[in-house]
Every structure is written in C-alpha cells, then in structure tokens.
N, C-alpha and C positions, 0 to 999 in steps of 0.2 A: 737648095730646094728646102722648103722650108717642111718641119715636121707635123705629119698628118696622127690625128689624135682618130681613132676608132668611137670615141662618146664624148658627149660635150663637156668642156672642164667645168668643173664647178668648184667650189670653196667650202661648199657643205657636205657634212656626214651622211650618209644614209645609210639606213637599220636594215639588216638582211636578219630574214627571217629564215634560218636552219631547217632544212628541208631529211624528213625520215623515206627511206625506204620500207613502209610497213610491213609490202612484203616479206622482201627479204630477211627483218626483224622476226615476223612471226614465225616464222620457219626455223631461225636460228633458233631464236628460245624452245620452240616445239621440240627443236632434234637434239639439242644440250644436254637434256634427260638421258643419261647413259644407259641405267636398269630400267625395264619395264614396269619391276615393281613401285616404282618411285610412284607409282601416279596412284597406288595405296594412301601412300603419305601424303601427299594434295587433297585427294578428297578427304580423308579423316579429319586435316588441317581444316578444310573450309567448315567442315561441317559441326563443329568443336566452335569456332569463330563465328557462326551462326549461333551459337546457345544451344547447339541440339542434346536432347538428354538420351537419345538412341540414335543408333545407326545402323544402317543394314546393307550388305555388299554382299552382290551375287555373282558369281561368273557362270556364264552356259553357253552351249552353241543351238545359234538358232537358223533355221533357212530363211533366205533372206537373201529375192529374188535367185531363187534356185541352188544357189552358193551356201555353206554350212561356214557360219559366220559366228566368229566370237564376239558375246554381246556382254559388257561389264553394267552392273545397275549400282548405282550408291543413292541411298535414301535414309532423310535424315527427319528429324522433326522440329528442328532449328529454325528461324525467323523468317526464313524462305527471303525473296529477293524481290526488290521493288522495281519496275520498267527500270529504272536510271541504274540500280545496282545489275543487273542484268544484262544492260547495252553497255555499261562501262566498264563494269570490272569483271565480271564476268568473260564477255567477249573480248575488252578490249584490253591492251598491252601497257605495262607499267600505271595501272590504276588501282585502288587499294580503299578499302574505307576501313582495315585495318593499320595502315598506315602510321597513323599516331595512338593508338592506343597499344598501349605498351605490354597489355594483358593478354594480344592478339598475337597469332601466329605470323601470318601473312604482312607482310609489308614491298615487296617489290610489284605483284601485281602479274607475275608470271606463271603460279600456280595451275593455275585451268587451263593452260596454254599447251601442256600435257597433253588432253583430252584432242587436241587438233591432230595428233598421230593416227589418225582413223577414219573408216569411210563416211563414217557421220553421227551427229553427237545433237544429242536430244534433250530438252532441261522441261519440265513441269515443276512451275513453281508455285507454295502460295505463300500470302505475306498478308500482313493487318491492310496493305492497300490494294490488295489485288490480287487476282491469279493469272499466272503466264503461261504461255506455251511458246518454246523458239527452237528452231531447228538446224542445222548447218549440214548441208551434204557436201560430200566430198572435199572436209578441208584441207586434206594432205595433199589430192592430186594439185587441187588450184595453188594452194603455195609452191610447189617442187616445179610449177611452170610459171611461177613470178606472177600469179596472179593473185588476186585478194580474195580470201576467203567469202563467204556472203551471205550469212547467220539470218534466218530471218525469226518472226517475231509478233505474237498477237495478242490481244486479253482475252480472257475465255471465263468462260462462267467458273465457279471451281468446283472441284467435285472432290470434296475433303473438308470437315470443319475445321483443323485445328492446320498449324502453319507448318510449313516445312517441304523441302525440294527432291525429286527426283531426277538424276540423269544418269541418261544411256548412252553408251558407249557403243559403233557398230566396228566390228573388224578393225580395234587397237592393235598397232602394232604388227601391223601388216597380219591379224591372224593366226600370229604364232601365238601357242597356248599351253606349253611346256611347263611354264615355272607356273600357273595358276591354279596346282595343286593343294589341298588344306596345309599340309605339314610347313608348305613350302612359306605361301601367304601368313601364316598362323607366325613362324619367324619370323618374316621380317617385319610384319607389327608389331614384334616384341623387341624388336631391336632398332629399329628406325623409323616410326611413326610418332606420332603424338601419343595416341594410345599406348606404348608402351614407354610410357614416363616414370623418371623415378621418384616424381612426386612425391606419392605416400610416402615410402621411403624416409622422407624428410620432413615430414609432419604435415604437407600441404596435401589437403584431401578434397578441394575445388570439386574435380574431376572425379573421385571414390566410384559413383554411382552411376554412371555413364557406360553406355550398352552397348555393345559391337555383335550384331548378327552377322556370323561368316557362312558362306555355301562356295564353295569351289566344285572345277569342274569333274572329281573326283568323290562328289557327295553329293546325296540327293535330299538332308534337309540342314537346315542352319544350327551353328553351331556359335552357343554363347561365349562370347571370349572376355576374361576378365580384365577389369583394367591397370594397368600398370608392369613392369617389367618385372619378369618371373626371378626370384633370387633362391635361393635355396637356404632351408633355418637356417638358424646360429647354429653351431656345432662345436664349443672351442674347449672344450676340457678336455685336457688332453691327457689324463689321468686316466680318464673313464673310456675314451673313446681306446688307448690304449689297452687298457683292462677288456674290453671288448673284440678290439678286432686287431690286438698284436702291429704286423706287420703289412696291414690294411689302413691304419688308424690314419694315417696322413690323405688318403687318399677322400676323405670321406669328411675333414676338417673343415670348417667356412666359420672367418669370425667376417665380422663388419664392419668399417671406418666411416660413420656419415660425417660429415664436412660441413657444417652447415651455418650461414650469416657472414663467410670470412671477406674479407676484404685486402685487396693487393697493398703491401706493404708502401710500395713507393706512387702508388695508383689511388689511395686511397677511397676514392670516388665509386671505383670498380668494384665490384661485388660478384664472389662465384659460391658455389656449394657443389657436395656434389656424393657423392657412395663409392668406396673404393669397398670389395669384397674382395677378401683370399679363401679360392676355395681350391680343396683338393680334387686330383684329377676324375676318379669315378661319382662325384659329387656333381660336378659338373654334369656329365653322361646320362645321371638320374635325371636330373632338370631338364637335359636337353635332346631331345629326339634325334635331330638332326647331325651332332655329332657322332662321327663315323669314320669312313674312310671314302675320301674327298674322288676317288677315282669313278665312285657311281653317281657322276653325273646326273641320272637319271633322276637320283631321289632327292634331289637340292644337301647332299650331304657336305661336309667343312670340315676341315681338323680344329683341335683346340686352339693351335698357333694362325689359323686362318681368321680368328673371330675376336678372341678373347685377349686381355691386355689392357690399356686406357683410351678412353674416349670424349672429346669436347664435344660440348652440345651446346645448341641454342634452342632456348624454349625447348628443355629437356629431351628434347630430340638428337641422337647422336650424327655427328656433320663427318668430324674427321681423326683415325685414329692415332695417338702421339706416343709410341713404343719406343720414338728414338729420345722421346724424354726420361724414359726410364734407365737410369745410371747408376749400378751401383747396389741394385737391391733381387734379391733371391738369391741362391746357391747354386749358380751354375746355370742350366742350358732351361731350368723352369721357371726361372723371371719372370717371363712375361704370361706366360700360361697358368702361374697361380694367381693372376689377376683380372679381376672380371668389376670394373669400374668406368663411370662419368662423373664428367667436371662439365657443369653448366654455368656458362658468363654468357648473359644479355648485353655485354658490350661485341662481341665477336659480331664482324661484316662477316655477312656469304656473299658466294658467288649467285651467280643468277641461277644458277640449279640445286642450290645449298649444297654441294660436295665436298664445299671449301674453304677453309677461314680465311683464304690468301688476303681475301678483303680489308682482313685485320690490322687495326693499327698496329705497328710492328713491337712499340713502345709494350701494349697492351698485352702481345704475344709474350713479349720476351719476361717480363713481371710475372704473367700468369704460370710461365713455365717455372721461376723458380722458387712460387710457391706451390707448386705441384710438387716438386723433387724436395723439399722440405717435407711435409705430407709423405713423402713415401718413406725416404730417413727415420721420421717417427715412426713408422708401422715397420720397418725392418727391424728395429731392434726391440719394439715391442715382442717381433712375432720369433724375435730369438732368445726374447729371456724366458717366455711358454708358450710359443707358438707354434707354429707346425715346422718349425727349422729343429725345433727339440723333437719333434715326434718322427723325423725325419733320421737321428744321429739314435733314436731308438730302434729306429724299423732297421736301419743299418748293423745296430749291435745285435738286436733280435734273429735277423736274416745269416747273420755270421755265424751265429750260436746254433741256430736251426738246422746252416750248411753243415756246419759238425755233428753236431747228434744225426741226421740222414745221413751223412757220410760213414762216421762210426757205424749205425745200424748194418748198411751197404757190407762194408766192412767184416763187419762179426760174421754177418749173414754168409760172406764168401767164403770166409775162414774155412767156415763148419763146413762149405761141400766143396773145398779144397784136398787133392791130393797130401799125403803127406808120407813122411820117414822117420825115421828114426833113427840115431847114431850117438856114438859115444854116450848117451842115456838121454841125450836135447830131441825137439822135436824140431824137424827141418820141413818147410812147405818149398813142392813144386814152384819152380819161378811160373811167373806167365809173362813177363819181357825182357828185353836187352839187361834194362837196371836192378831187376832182382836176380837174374842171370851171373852178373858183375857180385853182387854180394852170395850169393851161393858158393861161388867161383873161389871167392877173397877168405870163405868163412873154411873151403877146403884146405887151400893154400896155406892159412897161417897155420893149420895143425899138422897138415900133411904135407909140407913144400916139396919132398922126396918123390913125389908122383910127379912132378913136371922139370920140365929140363931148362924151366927159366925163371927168372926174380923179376914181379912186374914192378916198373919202378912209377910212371906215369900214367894215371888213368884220365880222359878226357875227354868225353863227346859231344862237344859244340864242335870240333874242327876236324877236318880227316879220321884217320883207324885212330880207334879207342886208347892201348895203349902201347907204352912204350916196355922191354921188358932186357934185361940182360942174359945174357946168352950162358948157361952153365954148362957147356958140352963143351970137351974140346975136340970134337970133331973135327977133321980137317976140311971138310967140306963148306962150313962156317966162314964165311970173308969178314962179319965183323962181332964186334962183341954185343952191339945192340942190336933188335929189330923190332918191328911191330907184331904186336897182339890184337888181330880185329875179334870183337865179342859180336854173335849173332846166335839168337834166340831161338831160330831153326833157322835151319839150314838149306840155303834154295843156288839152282846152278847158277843164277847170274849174282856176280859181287859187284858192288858201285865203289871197290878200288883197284890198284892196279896189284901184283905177285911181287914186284923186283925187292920194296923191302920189307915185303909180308913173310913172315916165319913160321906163325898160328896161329890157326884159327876156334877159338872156343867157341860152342854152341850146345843147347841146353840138350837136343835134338834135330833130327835129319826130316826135312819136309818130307810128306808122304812122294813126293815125285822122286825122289833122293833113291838112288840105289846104289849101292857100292860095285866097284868093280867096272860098273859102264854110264853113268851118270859124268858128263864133261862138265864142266866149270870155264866160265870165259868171264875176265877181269875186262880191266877199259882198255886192257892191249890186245886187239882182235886178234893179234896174231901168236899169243901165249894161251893156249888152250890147253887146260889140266884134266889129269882125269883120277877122280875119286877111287885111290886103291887100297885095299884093307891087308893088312897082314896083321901076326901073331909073334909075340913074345913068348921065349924059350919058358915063361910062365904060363903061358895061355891067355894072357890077358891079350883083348883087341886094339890096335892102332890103325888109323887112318890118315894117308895122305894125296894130296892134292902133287900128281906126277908129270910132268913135264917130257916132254920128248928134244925139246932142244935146251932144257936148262939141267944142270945138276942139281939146283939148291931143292928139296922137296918141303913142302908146307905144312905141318903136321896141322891134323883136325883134331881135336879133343871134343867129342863126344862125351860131356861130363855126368850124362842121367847113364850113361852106361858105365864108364869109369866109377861111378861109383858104386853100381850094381857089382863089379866084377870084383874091384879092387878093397870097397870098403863094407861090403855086404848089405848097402844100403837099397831098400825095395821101396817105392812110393805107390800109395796104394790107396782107395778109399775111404773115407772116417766114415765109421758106424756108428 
C-alpha cells in the first residue's frame, strides 16, 4: 500500500512566521517584578529618559467606586510621549526608543509593564506633537484569564503649556499598601533607583539638579528628596578621631575608594568605575534610619549584614549584590559589614526585571570579579597601615586597659567595705568563695599545720573533691593513709559527692539553714545519710562531724572562721 502524505510534497522551503503568545507574555513580564517597590524604579527610569528636570510621586488611598483604593501618581516634566511612543512602548512589550542610545536607562521595553499589576492605569500626556489621554482598565484580571489587555487612547486639547506626563496607578498590587511608607520609599530610592546614583560621587553631575517630590501614604505633604546616594563625610584620621572618641573611634571612621575610568585587564574594551566606602558601624546608623532590628517588620527595618557589602550596577543603579566575591579582606566576622560600595559596568545583561546579571557574558563576569578583588587587596592594606584595622587594635588595647582600671576601682572599692582581721601583725580579708576559701585555708596551714590532722598534698577543681591530703592520725579507725578534702565556702545539707573517700570537709562557714546537732546531710549515696554532730576538745575548742549510723569512718567539718576565732584569737569585723 502505497504511503499517504497528510500535505502536498513540495521541493520548496517555506518561511514560517514565529507566532507570540501576548498574552501570556505580558503577564509574565507584569508578574517577574518580585518587590512592589520596583515600580519606583520604572517610573523614575522613564521619567529621567524623558529629560524631566522634576518629578513628583504620590501615594494615597482614594474611593473608587465604593472600594478605598490605593492610587500611585508619578509626574514628570520630561518630553511627554508622542501617539506612536504611547501605543508602542509604552503599552507595548519589548519596544524601547531608548534602546540604542546608550545614555538611556531603558532598553528591553518591559519597564511600564509593571503598571499592568493593577485595576487600571491612566497616562496624560503632553509632547511638542500633541496631547494624550489613554486609559486601560482592568489589566491584571484580563491577562490572568488569557485575555489581552485593551488600553484605549485619544488626542485631547492640552491643558498644560509646557511637556511632560502624568500616570495613575488604581489598586497596584492588589491593594496592599504596607511598604508605601516615607522612610520605607525614601530607601529604597536611595539604594536602587536611578535617583540614587553614585554619580556625583564620581565627578558626573548630569543629573546634580534633578527634583524628586515624595508624599507617601503616611504624610500629608511632599517631601524634597535629594539626588544621588547618601554616603556619610570622610572621616579617616584616626589620630583625631581617636583623641576623641577612645574606644568609639572605629565605629564612627568612613574613608573613600572612588574607582573611576578603569578598564578590565583582559577585556580591555570593558569599562567599570565605581565607590567603595569603609564606614564604621554607628556611622552607618547616623546615615541610615532604617537600620535597626530586622524583626519589626512593620517599619521596613534591615540589619547591617542584610544591606550593606558590594554591589554591581547598571546605569548606576544597583542589580546584584557580589559578598561571595569578597576574599580575604576585613578582620574577622566584619568584612563585609565595613563595606558599603558599587561597581558600575554598562556591559552587564539583566534579566528581564534587572534582578540579575545572569545575562552576563560569563568571560565579562569572571574579569570583572578579579578586578574587583584586586581593588579590595589595595584598600585592605591601605586600611591596615592607618586605617580603621589600626583604630580597631587601639580600641582593643584601650578597652583592655579600661577593663583594668574599672576592675581595679571595683576592686579597691570592695576592699574598703570588706570584713577583715588581724593576725600575727598581717592583715587577713574574709573569703567570699571556694578559691579565696582554699588560700585562707593554705595561708593557716603553712604557719599553723598542728591545727589539722592532715598534709594537703593535691589541690584541684576542674575534676571531682578539691583535694587530695595525707592522713596524720594514727587512729585505728583510718583504712588508709590518703583521702579527700572537699573545700566549700558555706556550708549547705546537700553535697554533689559521695562520703566513702571523703575525710574533711573545710568550709569558711555554716549556711544559715545549717544547724548542728540536727541538720542531716545526704551525698549521692541516698542511702548514707549523715548527721552534723558537734562536740568539744578537753580544750574547749569546737569540732564538728558529719556521723553516720551504719559506717564508722566520721568526716570531720572544719569550720575555719570559727577555728580561728577560738584557736588563733582571730575576729573579722568591719573597717572603719
């Protein structure tokens, strides 16, 4: 059977024309915008790419058909937009007429594509050819049902002499109106918009005089915001700033590194610049409002290690942060937190929502990274021969010397309203723990060994009872020549050891619960329970022991503040 062909054979090629899914397109690009604030940085971009010499963004909520609607305004005074810029790049996807001019922000044509997150978006334009008026409702629902959005579009008399465009935003972002705070908006144009470029910075003052009126929905009139990204002075003597503020003086240091005309070694075509700043940590805090503690949420707050570090930029706008390029430079755990820097290369691809340099020739990346880490090399060992890695090894020495004189004061201060006694003509101070306990103890011993009925031979309190001591009785009751000495500071009925080769126990004093005679004692053998008995020497002097009903060996206590009231006439008493 011979084989059946579905279309006629032919010999000839035929050109198939690639067919888009608009929809679906415009949707995607609408929803790729991760942060809501992003669409800050769209309209500033357009409106900068327009020539506008001001600009003014309002956020508020308005009623709007019954509903309490968040409405964004951005208005500019830039060249407004012609019917063709309007139906094409405006509304339409991958369209751009800054596309080849290389002084422009915009080039992929996705920018405004933002503004489709909303119930409906309103543009008043005017321009040397005309004035517009176009309108789009509902463009989120109709894409999220596959349908095409459907903008429409008129000429209209104008009602404004001079050029420049208006649009409104209805119900962005479903509504939500959280982050549209001043403090919050106010950041992030200083950290990822066009408006906070580092420009000046780098001698280029294009931009200097260019106007941003801000109104969020937390203030009721606008507020002038300056151009360019906030840095905090110079601050690098560290002579002075030490002479000033001690063991504060690092925290408060900011020198500069501008970067500026350099060109990739093996890329030579490539061109970046860019401001690396080292500033100390309360230096930062001044500058930055928003620095805080990242868990109130509410107030758009960030830590230092959430923000600050290195950052590439296109068209001085920061895209993506590069921490893991930083190798090898700061003192420890504050690398990256003493850096508050961007690197700008006009060759770096973004992604379609510029989050990303993935785009980037890899060749381009990999060059640019180790001229960056060269750059950092030089500024680390600048910032160690007088930098703030010195003012850092002073605040240390400072803070050491400081710990000591307050400790000494502490010290003296306790002295004087310490107990104390007197003996053999020296002056002896009450213990107050275990360890001056132990030297009380030591300093009775070597003058008077004849008070006790043993030689301590090993002292040691990291492991088990304290010490070890020789037996100088020969009592027959004794099974060996050694046993332990546990030292405790007072005296309380539970011990955290066991009696079998415990002999005595020194303590400086008897806790107030402590009473002789009926006061029991239980070790970690529940079933060996002592009971604290006192008796008297054919001197009068008092002994205590720890007495057992099913063992023989008794445990002497040595009560040493008494022992030596009794035996060496020693009283401890108040200083006056």
């Amino acid at each position: 059977m011979p084989h059946t062909l579905d279309t006629f054979v032919s010999t000839d090629w035929a050109e198939i024309t690639p067919q888009v899914n608009a929809e679906a397109e415009f949707l995607e690009i609408a929803s790729d915008f991760g942060n809501p604030l992003e669409i800050l940085r769209e309209a500033i971009s357009n409106s900068i790419d327009a020539g506008a010499e001001s600009v003014k963004i309002a956020f508020s909520v308005e009623e709007v058909d019954g509903a309490q609607t968040l409405v964004i305004s951005v208005e500019d005074d830039g060249r407004g937009m012609t019917r063709e810029a309007l139906e094409r790049d405006f509304w339409g996807l991958g369209f751009s007429v800054s596309r080849d001019d290389k002084a422009k922000i915009g080039e992929k044509g996705h920018g405004t594509k933002i503004y489709l997150r909303s119930d409906e978006v309103r543009v008043l334009t005017h321009s040397e050819k005309g004035a517009y008026e176009s309108i789009c409702e509902r463009p989120m629902r109709a894409l999220t049902r596959r349908n095409p959005h459907r903008p429409k579009i008129r000429a209209i008399e104008p009602t404004q002499t001079h050029t420049g465009t208006l649009v409104r935003i209805y119900g962005y972002n479903q509504n939500e109106r959280s982050s549209f705070v001043q403090n919050v908006v106010k950041d992030y144009i200083a950290w990822f918009t066009k408006f906070g470029s580092i420009e000046i910075e780098l001698g280029i003052e294009t931009l200097k005089d260019l106007k941003l009126h801000l109104k969020c929905l937390d203030r009721d009139d606008f507020e002038l915001i300056p151009f360019g990204h906030p840095f905090p002075p110079e601050n690098q003597d560290i002579d002075k700033l030490f002479d000033e503020h001690e063991s504060g003086a690092a925290d408060l240091f900011v020198r500069r590194y501008p970067l500026k005309g350099q060109r990739l070694k093996e890329l030579p075509e490539v061109t970046y610049e860019g401001i690396i700043s080292v500033e100390g940590d309360q230096i930062k805090r001044q500058y930055n409002p928003l620095l805080g503690d990242k868990r109130r949420k509410d107030s758009g707050r960030y830590r230092v290690a959430d923000r600050y570090g290195l950052w590439l930029c296109k068209d001085y706008i920061p895209v993506q942060r590069i921490n893991d390029w930083i190798v090898g430079f700061g003192t420890g755990s504050n690398s990256l937190t003493l850096l508050h820097g961007f690197i700008n290369c006009q060759r770096l691809k973004l992604t379609a929502n510029r989050g990303s340099i993935a785009n980037t020739d890899p060749k381009v990346i990999e060059e640019l990274k180790k001229a960056v880490q060269t750059h950092l090399e030089v500024i680390n060992t600048d910032l160690n021969r007088s930098g703030i890695y010195t003012l850092f090894q002073w605040q240390d020495e400072e803070r050491t010397l400081k710990g000591e004189r307050d400790d000494f004061i502490v010290r003296t201060k306790a002295f004087t309203s310490r107990r104390f006694g007197t003996w053999d003509g020296q002056t002896l101070l009450e213990p107050r723990n275990e360890a001056e306990l132990f030297g009380m103890f030591m300093r009775v011993w070597s003058l008077r060994p004849d008070l006790f009925d043993f030689e301590p031979l090993d002292y040691n309190t990291a492991k088990g009872i304290d010490m070890i001591a020789r037996n100088k009785s020969d009592n027959s009751i004794s099974e060996s020549e050694f046993w332990y000495v546990e030292m405790k500071h007072l005296l309380h009925e539970t011990l955290n050891h066991g009696f079998k080769f415990l002999r005595w126990i020194v303590c400086w004093d008897f806790a107030k619960s402590v009473n002789p005679g009926s006061s029991q004692f239980a070790a970690v053998q529940e079933s060996d329970i002592r009971t604290l008995e006192p008796s008297t020497t054919p001197e009068g002097h008092t002994l205590y022991f720890l007495k057992s009903r099913t063992n023989a060996v008794k445990i002497q206590v040595i009560r040493l503040k008494q022992l030596m009231r009794e035996r060496l006439g020693v009283e401890f008493r108040e200083q006056v």
